[in-house]
C-alpha positions as CSV (number, residue, x, y, z in Angstrom):
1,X,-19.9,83.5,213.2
2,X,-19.9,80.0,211.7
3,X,-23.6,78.3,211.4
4,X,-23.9,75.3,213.2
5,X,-25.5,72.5,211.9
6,X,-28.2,70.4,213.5
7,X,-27.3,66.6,213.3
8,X,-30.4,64.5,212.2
9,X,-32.1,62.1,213.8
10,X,-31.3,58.7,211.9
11,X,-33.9,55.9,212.1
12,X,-31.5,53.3,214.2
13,X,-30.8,55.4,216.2
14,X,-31.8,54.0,220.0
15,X,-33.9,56.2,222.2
16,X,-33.9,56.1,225.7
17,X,-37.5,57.7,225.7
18,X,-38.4,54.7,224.1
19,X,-36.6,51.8,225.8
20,X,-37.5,52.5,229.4
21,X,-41.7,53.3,227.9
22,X,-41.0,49.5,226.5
23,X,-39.9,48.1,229.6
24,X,-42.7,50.1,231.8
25,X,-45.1,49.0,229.3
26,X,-43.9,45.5,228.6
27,X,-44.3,44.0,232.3
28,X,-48.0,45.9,232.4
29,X,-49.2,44.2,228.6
30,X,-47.9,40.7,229.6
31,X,-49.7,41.4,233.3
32,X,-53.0,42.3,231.9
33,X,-53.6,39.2,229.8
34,X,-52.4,37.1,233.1
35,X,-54.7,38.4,235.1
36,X,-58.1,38.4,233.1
37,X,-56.9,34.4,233.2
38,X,-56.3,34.5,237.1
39,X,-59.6,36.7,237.5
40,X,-61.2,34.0,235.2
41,X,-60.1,31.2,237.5
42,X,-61.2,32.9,240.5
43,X,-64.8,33.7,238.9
44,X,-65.0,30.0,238.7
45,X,-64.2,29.1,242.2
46,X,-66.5,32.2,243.5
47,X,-69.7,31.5,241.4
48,X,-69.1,27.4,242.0
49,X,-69.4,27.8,246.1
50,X,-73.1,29.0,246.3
51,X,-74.2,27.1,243.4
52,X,-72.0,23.5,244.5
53,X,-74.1,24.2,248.1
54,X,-77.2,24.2,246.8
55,X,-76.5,21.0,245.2
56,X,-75.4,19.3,248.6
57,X,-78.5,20.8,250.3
58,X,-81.1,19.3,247.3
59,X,-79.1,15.5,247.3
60,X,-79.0,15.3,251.0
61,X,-82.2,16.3,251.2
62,X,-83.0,13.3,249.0
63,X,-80.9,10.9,250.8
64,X,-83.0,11.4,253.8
65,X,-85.9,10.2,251.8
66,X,-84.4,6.7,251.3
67,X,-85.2,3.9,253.6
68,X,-84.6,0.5,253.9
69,X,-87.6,-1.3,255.1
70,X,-87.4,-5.2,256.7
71,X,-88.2,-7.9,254.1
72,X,-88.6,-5.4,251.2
73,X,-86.4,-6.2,248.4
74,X,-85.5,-2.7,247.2
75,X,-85.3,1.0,249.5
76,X,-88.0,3.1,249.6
77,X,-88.1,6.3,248.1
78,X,-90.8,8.9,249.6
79,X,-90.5,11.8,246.8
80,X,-93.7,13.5,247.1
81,X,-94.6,15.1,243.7
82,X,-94.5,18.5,245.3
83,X,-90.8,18.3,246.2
84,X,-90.0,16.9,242.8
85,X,-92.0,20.4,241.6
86,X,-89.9,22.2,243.8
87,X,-87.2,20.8,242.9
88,X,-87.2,21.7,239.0
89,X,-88.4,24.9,239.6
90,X,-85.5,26.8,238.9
91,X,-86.3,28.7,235.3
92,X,-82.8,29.4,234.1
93,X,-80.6,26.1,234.4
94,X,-82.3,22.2,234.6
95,X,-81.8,19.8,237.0
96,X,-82.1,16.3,237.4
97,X,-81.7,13.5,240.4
98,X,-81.7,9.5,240.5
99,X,-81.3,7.1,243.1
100,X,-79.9,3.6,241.3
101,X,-79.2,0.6,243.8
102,X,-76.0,-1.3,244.4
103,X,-76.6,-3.0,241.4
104,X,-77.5,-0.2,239.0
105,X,-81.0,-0.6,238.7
106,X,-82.9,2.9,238.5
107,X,-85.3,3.4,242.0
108,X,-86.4,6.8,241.4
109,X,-86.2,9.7,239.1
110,X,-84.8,10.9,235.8
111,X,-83.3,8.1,233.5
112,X,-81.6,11.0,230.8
113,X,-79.1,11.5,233.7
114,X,-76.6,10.1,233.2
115,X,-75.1,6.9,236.3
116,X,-71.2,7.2,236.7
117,X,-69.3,4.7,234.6
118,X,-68.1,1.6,235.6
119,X,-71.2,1.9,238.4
120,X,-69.1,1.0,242.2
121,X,-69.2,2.0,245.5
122,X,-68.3,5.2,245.8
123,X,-65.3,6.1,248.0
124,X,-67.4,9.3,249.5
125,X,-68.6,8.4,253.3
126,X,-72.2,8.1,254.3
127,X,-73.4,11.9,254.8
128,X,-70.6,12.9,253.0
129,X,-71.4,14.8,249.2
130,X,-69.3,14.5,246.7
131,X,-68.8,16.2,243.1
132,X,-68.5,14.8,239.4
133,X,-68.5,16.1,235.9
134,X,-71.2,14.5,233.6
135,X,-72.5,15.8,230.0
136,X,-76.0,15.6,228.7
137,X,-76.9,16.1,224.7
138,X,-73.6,17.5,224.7
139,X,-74.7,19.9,227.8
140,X,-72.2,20.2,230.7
141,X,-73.6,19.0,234.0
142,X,-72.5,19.6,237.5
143,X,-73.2,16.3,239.8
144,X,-73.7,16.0,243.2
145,X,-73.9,12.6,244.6
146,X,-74.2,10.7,248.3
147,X,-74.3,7.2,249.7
148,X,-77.5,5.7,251.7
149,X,-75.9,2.9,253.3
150,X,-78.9,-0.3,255.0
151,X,-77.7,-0.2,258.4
152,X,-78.3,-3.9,258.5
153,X,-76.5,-4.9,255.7
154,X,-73.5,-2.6,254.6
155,X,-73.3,-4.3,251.2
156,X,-76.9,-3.5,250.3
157,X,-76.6,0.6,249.1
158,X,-78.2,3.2,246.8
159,X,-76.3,6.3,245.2
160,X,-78.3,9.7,245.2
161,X,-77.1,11.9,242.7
162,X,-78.8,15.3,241.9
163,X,-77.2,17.3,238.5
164,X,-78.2,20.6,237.3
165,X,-76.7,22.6,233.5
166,X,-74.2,25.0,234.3
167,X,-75.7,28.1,232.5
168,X,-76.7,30.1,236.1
169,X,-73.0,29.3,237.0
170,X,-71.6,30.7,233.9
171,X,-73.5,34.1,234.1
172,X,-72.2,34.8,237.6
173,X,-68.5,34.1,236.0
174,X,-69.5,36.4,233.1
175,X,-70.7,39.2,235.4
176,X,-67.4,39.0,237.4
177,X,-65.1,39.0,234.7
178,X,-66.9,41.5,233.6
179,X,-67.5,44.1,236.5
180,X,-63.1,43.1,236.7
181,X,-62.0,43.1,233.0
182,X,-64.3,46.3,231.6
183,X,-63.1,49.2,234.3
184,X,-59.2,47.9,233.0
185,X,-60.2,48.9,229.5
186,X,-60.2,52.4,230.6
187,X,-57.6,52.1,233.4
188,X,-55.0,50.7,231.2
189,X,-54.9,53.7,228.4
190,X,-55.1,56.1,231.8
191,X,-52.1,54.7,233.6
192,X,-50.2,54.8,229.7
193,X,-50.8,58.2,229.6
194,X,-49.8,58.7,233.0
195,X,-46.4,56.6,232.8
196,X,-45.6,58.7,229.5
197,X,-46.1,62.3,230.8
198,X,-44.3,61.2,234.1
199,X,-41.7,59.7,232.2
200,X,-41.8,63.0,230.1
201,X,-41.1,65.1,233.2
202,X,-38.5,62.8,234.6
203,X,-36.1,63.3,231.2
204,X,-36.4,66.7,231.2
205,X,-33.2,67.3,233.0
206,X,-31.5,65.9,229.9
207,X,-33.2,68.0,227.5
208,X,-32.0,70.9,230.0
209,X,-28.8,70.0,230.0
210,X,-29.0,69.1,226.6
211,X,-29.8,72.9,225.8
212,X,-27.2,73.8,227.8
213,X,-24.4,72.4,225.9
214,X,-25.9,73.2,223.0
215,X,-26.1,76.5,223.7
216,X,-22.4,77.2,224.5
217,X,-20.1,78.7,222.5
218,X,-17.7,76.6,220.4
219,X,-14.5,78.2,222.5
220,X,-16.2,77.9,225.9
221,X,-14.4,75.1,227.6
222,X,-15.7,76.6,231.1
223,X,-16.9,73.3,233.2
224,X,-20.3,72.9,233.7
225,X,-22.4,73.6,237.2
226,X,-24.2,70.2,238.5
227,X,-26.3,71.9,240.7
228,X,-30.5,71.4,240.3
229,X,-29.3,68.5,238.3
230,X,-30.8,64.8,239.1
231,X,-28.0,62.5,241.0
232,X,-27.7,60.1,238.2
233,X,-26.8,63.2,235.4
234,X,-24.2,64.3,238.0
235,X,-21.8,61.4,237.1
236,X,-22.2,62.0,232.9
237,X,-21.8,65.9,233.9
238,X,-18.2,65.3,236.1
239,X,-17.3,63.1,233.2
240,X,-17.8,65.8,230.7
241,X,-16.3,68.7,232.5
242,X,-13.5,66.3,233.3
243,X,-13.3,66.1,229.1
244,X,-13.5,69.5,228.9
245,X,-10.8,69.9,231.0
246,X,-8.3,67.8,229.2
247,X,-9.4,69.7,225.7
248,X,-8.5,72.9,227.5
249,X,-4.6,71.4,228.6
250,X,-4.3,70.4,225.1
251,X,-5.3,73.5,223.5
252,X,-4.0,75.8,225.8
253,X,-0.5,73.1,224.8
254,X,-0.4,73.1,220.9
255,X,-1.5,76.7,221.2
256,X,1.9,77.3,223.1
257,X,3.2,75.1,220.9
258,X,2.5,76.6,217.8
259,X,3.6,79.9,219.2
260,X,6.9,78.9,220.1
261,X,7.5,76.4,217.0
262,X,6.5,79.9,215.0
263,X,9.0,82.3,216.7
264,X,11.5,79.3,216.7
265,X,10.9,79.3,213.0
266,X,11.0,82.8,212.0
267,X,14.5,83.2,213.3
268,X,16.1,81.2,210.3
269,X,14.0,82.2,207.9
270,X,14.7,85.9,209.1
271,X,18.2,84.8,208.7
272,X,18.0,83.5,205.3
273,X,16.1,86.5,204.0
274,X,18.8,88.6,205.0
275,X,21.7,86.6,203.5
276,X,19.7,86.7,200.2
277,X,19.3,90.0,200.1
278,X,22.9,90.6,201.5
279,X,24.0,88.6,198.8
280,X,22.4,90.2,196.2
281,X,24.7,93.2,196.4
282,X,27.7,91.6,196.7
283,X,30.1,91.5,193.7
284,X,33.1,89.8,194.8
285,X,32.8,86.0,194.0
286,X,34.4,85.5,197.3
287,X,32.0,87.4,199.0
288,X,29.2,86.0,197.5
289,X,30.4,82.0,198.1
290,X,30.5,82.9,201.7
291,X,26.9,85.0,201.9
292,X,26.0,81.4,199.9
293,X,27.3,79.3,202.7
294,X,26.3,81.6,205.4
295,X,22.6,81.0,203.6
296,X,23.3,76.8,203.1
297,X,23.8,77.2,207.3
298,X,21.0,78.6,207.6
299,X,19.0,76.8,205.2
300,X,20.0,73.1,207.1
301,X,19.3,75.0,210.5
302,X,15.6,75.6,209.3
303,X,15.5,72.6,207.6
304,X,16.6,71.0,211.2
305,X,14.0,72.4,212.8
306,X,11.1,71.4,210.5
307,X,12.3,67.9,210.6
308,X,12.4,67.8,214.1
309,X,8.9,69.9,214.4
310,X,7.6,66.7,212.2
311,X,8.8,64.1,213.7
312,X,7.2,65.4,217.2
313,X,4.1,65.8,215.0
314,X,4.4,61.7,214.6
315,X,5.0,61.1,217.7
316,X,2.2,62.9,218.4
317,X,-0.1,60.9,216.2
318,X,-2.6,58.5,217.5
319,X,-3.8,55.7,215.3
320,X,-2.8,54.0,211.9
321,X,0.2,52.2,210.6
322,X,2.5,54.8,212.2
323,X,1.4,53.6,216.1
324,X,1.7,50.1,215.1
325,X,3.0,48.2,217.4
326,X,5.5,44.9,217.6
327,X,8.5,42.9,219.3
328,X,11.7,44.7,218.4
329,X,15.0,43.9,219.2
330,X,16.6,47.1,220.3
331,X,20.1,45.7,220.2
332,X,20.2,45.2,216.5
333,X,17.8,48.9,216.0
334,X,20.5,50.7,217.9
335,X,23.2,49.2,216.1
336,X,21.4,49.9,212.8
337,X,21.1,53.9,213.9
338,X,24.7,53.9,214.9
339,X,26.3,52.8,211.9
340,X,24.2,55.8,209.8
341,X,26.2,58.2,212.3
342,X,29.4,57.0,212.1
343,X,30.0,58.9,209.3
344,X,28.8,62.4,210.5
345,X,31.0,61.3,213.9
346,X,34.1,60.7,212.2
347,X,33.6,64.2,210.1
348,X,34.0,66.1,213.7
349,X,36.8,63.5,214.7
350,X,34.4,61.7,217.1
351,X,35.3,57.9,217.9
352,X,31.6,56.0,218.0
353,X,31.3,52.9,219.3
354,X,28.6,50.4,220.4
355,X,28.1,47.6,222.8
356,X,25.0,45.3,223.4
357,X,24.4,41.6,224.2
358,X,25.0,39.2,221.6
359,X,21.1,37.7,222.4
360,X,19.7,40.9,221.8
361,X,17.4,42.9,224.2
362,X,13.8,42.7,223.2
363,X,11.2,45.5,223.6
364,X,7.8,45.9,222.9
365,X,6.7,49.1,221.0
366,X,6.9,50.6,217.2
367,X,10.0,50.9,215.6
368,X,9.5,53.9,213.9
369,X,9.4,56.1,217.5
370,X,12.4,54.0,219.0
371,X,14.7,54.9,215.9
372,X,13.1,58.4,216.2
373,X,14.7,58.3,219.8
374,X,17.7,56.6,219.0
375,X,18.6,58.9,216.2
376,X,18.1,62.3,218.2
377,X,20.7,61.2,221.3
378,X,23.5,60.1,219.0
379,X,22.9,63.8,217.0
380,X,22.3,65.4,220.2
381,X,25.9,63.5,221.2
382,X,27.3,65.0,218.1
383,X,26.5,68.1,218.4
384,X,27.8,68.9,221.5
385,X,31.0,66.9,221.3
386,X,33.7,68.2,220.0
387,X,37.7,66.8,219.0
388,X,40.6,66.8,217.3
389,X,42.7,64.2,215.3
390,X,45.6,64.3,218.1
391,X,42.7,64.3,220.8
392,X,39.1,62.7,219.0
393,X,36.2,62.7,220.9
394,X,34.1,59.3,222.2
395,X,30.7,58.8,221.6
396,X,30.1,55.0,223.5
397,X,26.7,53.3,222.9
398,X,25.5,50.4,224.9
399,X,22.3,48.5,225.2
400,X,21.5,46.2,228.3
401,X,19.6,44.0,229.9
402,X,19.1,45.3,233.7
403,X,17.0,43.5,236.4
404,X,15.7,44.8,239.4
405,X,13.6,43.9,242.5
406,X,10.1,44.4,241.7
407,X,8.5,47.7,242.5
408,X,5.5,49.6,243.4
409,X,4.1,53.6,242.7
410,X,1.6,55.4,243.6
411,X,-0.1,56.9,240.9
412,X,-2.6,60.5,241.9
413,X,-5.4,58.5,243.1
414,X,-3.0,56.6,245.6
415,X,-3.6,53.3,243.8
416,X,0.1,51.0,243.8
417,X,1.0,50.6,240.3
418,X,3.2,47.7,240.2
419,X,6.7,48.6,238.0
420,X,8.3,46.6,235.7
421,X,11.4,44.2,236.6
422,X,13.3,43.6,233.8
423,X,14.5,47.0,232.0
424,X,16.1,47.0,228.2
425,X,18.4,50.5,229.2
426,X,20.1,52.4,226.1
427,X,23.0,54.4,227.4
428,X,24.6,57.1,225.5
429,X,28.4,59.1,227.0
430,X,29.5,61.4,225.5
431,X,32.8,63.8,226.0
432,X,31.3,67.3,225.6
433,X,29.6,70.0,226.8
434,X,28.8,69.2,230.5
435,X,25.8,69.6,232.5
436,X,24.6,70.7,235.9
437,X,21.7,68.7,237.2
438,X,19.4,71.6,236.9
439,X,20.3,72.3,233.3
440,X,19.7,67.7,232.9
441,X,16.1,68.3,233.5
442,X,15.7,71.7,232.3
443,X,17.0,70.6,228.3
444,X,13.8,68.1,228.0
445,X,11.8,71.2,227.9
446,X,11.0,72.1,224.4
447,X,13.1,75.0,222.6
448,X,15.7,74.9,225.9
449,X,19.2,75.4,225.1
450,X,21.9,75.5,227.3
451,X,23.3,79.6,227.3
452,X,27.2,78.3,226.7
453,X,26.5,75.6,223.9
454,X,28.2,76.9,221.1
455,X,26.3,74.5,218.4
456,X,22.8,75.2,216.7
457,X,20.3,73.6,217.7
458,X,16.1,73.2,217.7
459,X,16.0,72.4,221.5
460,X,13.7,69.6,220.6
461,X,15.6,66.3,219.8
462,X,15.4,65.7,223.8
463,X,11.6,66.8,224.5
464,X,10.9,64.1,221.3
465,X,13.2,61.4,223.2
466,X,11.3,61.9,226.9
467,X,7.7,61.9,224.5
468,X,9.0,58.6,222.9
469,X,10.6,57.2,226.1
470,X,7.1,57.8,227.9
471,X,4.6,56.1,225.3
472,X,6.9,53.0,226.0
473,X,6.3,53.5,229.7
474,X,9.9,54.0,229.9
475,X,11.8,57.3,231.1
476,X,14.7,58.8,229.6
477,X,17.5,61.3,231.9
478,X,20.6,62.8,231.4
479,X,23.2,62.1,234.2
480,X,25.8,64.4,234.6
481,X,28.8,62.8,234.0
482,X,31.5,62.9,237.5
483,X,34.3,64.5,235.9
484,X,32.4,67.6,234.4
485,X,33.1,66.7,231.0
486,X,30.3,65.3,229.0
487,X,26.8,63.4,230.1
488,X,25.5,60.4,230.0
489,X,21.7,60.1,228.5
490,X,19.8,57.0,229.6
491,X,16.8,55.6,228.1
492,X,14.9,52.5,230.3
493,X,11.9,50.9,228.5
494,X,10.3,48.1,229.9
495,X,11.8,44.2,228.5
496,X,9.7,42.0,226.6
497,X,9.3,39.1,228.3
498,X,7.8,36.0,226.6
499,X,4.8,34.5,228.2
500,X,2.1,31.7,227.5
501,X,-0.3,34.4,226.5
502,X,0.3,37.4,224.2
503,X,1.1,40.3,226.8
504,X,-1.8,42.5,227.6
505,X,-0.2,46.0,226.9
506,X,-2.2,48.8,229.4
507,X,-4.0,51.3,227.9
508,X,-1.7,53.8,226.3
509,X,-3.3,57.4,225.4
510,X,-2.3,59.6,222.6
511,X,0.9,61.1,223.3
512,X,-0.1,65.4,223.2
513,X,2.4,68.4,223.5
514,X,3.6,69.5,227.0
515,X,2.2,65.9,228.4
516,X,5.5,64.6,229.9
């Protein structure tokens, strides 16, 4: 039993594993810096609220202390030293109040705080507190300020403002970020570890099925179950049972092939070995030049054969310089052919004439195959047509340019596959052995010869026109011909017809045995 070799992992090599961890984890790494901000934010508008109250309370609570009094030229302001006591109580952050008149002047309490610059009216209403930003010896304050309005005079006012440092403030934010940022630190790793051995679990399937297919045998073309497998492995599981079906046609074909290329070989070599050793015991030079001819026949019978088992091995091919493909004029490749069997015609007292359009009739396709094709009808004619001087056979060979209405097939699935229009046809009569319709269809099967052709023959020039014919997307028949004598093969590839664009050629798979 051959080993099998394990194929290595190579570093560029993309892993699925990988990718969807890096897309799980991705979102969650660019989340968890976005929300320590947000959290952040939200610290600060939570700890502010209690802490922004209190400062209302304390300059509202001042503002009630201001009063304008009849003939006095400034407000009163009745502080008592126990309130100002109580009011810088507080141990952890400081705080300071003023009131300063319309015109700026100080009227009570501490002059480090600083007055809003340029010193106005503020827009706040009477009653109404409003907030402001100041900075102390490079100390950020939080300000709360009101307007004491004389109600005799509206142009005669005092602004209260009470500020305090913002270090109780920032604690609070501290202690939230905190009692939200620290559990993360150990939530995050968990739900890593969690994602991986779920993700783990949830690829398993492919390392089951991977098993499985690396576990079968190397002849073992059986398709696979889909059963206990995951809905979205079913699709990549049809698709490969659907490949292992096709590998199995095309085996079970070229092994077929091979047999019957191998019996169809053995018969002239069989042949050949028994002229040669016939001929070793013959004495007569008579003898012995017709047990050498008898050997030449079957030497260019074998040789026959091989060519023709090679040139179905081209056809065959996929890829390369010998698939290339290009515009050729078939009207001038067709004319070439002929003229290399006029020859060989006129050496069985065949007549072999051609006829095409003096524009020519352009096709799409590789030359090599369409000479291929060309060459086997006109031997195939040959073959099986025979004459005489007083009564010659006729090969004729025409190439046209046919157009039809456009039309539609249905392919398996019931999909309309839309036809070509235009047709290049190659037409080949002939005078000889006729054909029944059954026996027309029946030839194009490999190694098929007709039971009352008297001529040798491979019984593959025809299978190798109908592989040709159908990479082209063309078809190739033989039509019986009405008076009994001779056929008539036809050969319809699809015309090139010039466009504006270059024309898309359809997909065209690698032409295998048996596929016609």
């Amino acid at each position: 039993m051959k080993s099998r070799t394990k194929t290595k992992h190579r570093p560029n090599q993309r892993s699925l594993f990988g990718e969807i961890l890096d897309w799980m984890l991705a979102p969650l790494l660019f989340v968890w810096p976005l929300s320590i901000v947000v959290t952040y934010h939200y610290a600060m508008s939570v700890a502010a609220n209690p802490f922004d109250q209190s400062l209302r309370e304390d300059a509202l609570a001042i503002s009630r202390q201001v009063h304008f009094v009849d003939g006095a030229t400034q407000p009163v302001v009745s502080f008592s030293r126990s309130a100002h006591a109580l009011l810088r109580a507080d141990e952890t952050d400081v705080v300071y109040y003023h009131v300063i008149s319309s015109e700026g002047k100080l009227l009570h309490g501490d002059r480090e705080l600083p007055a809003p610059i340029p010193m106005q009216k503020p827009t706040t209403p009477e009653n109404q507190v409003g907030f402001r930003d100041a900075e102390l010896g490079g100390e950020e304050l939080r300000v709360a300020y009101t307007l004491v309005t004389s109600p005799d005079n509206p142009k005669d006012w005092v602004l209260v403002e009470v500020g305090e440092s913002l270090e109780k403030r920032n604690q609070l934010i501290n202690q939230i970020v905190a009692s939200v940022i620290l559990p993360q630190f150990f939530i995050v790793p968990v739900v890593v570890v969690l994602v991986w051995f779920g993700l783990a679990q949830g690829l398993r399937p492919l390392q089951f099925l991977q098993a499985r297919i690396a576990s079968r045998r190397e002849n073992d073309l059986s398709p696979m179950t889909v059963r206990r497998l995951p809905e979205e492995i079913q699709p990549l599981v049809e698709a490969f049972n659907d490949l292992l079906d096709r590998m199995r046609d095309n085996l079970e074909v070229q092994q077929r092939f091979i047999a019957d290329a191998a019996h169809q070989l053995k018969t002239p070599l069989t042949a050949l070995k028994t002229q040669a050793q016939l001929a070793m015991y013959e004495d007569e030079p008579d003898a012995l030049r017709g047990s050498l001819q008898r050997i030449g026949s079957s030497v260019d019978r074998a040789s026959h054969l091989v060519s023709q088992l090679l040139t179905l091995a081209r056809a065959e091919s996929s890829g390369g310089e010998m698939q290339a493909e290009a515009k050729v004029d078939l009207a001038a490749l067709v004319r070439e052919v002929a003229e290399e069997w006029v020859l060989p015609a006129a050496q069985k007292h065949l007549e072999l004439d051609f006829e095409a359009p003096a524009g020519g009739v352009p096709v799409f396709g590789n030359a090599f195959l369409l000479r291929e094709l060309v060459s086997n009808l006109i031997d195939n004619a040959i073959r099986y047509t025979s004459g005489t001087e007083a009564a010659p056979g006729l090969i004729h060979v025409r190439v046209s340019d046919v157009h039809e209405a456009p039309q539609g097939a249905q392919n398996e699935d019931g999909a309309i596959i839309k036809r070509p229009s235009r047709w290049a046809v190659l037409e080949i009569e002939d005078t000889g052995v006729g054909l029944n319709e059954v026996q027309a269809e029946l030839v194009f099967e490999r190694f098929f010869r007709v039971d009352d052709a008297k001529t040798s023959g491979s019984g593959l020039g025809l299978p190798i026109v109908r592989e040709i014919a159908t990479y082209h997307h063309g078809e190739a028949v033989l039509i019986p011909n009405a008076s009994g004598q001779g056929v008539t093969a036809r050969v319809r590839l699809p015309l090139y017809v010039v466009a504006p664009a270059a024309p898309a050629m359809p997909y065209r798979p690698p032409i295998m045995p048996g596929s016609v």
